[in-house]
N, C-alpha and C positions, 0 to 999 in steps of 0.2 A: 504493500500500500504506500509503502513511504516514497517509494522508487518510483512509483506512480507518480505521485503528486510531485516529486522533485523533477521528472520528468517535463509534466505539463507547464510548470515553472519555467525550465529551460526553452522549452518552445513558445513560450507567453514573451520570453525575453528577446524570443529570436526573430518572432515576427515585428517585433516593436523598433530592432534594431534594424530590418530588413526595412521595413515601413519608412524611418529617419532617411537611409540612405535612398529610397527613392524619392524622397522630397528634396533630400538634398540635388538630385542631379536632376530633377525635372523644375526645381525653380530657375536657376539662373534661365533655361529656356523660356517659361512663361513671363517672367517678370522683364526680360531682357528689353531697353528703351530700343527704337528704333533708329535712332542715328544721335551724334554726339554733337554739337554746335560750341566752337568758344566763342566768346565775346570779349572784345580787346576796345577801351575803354580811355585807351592814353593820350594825353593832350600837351601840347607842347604850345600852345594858344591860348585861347579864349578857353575857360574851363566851364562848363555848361552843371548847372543847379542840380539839375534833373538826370544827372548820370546813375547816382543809387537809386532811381523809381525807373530810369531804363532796365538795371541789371536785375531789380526786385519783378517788374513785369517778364520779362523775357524768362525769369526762373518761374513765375506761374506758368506760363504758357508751356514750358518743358513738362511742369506738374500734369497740365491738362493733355497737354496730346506726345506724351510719352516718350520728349525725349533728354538725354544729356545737357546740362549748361556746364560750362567750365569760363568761369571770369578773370582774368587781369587786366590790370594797367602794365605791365612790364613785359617788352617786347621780348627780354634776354628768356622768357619762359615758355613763350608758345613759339617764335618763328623759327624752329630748329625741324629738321624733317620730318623725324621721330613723331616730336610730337604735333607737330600738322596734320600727321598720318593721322592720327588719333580722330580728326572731327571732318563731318562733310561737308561745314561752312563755317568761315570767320567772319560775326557781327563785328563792323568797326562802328560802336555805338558812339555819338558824339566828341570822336578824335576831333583832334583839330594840328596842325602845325604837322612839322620833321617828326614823323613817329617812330621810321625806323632807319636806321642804320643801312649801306649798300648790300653789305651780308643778308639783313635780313630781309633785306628789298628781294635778292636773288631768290632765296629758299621760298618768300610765297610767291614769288613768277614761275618757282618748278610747283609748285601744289596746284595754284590752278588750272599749270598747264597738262597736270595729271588726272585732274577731272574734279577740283577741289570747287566750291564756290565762298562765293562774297555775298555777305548784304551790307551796306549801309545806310545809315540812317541819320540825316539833318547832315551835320555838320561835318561828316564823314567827306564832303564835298567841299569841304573847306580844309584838307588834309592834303602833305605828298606834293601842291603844286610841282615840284621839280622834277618828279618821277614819273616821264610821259607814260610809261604803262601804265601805272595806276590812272592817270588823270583821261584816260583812253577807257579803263575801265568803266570808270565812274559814269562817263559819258557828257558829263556838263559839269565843270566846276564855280563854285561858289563866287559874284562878284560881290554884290552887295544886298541890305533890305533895306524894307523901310519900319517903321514900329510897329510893335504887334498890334495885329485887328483882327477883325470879325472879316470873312466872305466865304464866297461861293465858289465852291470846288465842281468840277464837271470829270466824270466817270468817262475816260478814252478810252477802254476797252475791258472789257471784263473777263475775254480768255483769257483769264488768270489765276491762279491761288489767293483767294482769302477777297476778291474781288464783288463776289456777290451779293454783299452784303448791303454796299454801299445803297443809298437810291443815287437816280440818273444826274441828279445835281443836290449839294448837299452843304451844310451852312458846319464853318469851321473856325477856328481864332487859334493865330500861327505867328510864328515871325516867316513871314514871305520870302524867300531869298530867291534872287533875283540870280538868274546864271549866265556863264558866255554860251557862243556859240556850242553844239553838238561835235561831239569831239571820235565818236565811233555812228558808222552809217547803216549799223544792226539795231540801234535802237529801235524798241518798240513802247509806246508810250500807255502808261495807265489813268493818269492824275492827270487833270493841270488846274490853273487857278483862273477863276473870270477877273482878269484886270479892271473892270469897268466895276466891282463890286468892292470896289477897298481903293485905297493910295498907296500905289505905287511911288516909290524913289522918284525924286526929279528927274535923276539920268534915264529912269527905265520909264520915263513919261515921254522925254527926248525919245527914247528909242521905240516906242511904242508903233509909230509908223512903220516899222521895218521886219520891227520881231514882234507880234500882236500875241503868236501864241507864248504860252506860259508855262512849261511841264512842271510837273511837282513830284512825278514815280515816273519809275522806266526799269527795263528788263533790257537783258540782252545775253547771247550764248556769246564766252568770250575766250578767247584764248585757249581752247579746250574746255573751259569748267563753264561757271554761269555767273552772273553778276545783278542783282538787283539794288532796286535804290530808292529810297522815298526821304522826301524833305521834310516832312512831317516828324515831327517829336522833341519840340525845343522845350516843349511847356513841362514841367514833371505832371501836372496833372491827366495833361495827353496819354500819359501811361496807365490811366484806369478806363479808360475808354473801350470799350469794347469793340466799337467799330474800327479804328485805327489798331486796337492790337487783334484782332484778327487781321487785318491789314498787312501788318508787321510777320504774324505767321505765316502769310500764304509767300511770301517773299524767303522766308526762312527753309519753308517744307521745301518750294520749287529750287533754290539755292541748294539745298542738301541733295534733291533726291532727284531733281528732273523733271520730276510727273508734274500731272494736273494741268499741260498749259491747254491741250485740246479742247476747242466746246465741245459741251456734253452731246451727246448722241441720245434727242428724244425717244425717251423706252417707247417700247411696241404695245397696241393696242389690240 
């Protein structure tokens, strides 16, 4: 009897240990995020308010749709191969000025020409002036604004990620930044701003006869990888908005992964 019960004992303990071990090796499969995203933050300019409610939203948005954040300011920590390899897009969230060094200029020109992406966002476009690739990337860099106001945003195309949301014209409060010409001829435009509904800069009043349109987001395949951009996000409060951070994710998703630019293909009746 005793041999009995120490038996059933043994085998109580064995399934219990068998059990552990297949939780142990079927979690990391279930729980595994779907792509990794760093966000690099560093500014050698103008330093933006609203940098801790960018990296605070972008870590919700990882919460929500499953995937990796990893943040710094210091370039010496992400622009190394190694660790590039690690994420499928780098946020340059409100950089501004000389962020990186030529070294670390070269190692993200091999990341996205391996299939890596970019997004940035606002003032990411006020970063690098002297590093024609990037500023080739970017696709418009930053001249000037005028103060922050209220207007009206017009929806360029909605074959996009995280686009849908928007309606067809939609009321926003931004610092407007005003850009030069188009600087890569793949751009494909999402945003822009109705000039007629705010004040523009005097110079961008001057030039208004010549440059009417206004972009505010844009995409494009670049280099090998992908590069998205939206001017939106100066305010920290802009980071609780829902509409703008989806916004921000479908820029994020298409930068990591490719997908989604296709329209939808109406289901079958």
């Amino acid at each position: 009897m005793l041999a009995v019960l120490r038996y059933g004992g043994l085998m109580k303990h064995l399934r219990t240990w068998l059990l552990g071990m297949v939780g142990c090796l079927i979690a990391p499969i279930t729980f595994a995020q779907q792509f990794s995203v760093a966000v690099f933050s560093k500014t050698a300019g103008w330093h933006h308010e609203s940098i801790n409610e960018g990296v605070t939203g972008i870590r919700e948005l990882g919460r929500l749709h499953h995937f990796e954040v990893f943040w710094t300011e210091d370039p010496n920590r992400l622009f190394k191969d190694e660790e590039l390899s690690k994420h499928a897009a780098v946020v340059f969230l409100l950089t501004t000025g000389d962020a990186l060094n030529d070294e670390q200029q070269a190692t993200f020109e091999r990341y996205i020409r391996r299939g890596g992406g970019f997004v940035g966002v606002h003032s990411a476009a006020d970063t690098e002036y002297q590093w024609p690739w990037y500023t080739k990337m970017v696709g418009h860099m930053f001249k000037r604004h005028p103060a922050i106001q209220t207007a009206m945003v017009n929806v360029e195309s909605r074959d996009f990620p995280g686009m849908e949301r928007f309606a067809q014209r939609f009321l926003a409060t931004e610092e407007w930044y005003e850009f030069d010409a188009s600087r890569s001829p793949a751009i494909k435009y999402l945003l822009s701003v109705d000039e007629s509904s705010y004040q523009p800069s005097e110079q961008r009043r001057a030039e208004a006869k010549t440059v009417p349109f206004h972009p505010i987001s844009w995409y494009q395949p670049y280099d090998g990888g992908r590069a998205f951009y939206t001017a939106l996000g100066h305010l920290p409060a802009t980071y609780s908005d829902p509409f703008f951070m989806h916004h921000l994710y479908g820029g994020i998703y298409w930068a990591a992964t490719g997908a989604g630019v296709k329209p939808a293909t109406p289901a079958r009746r």
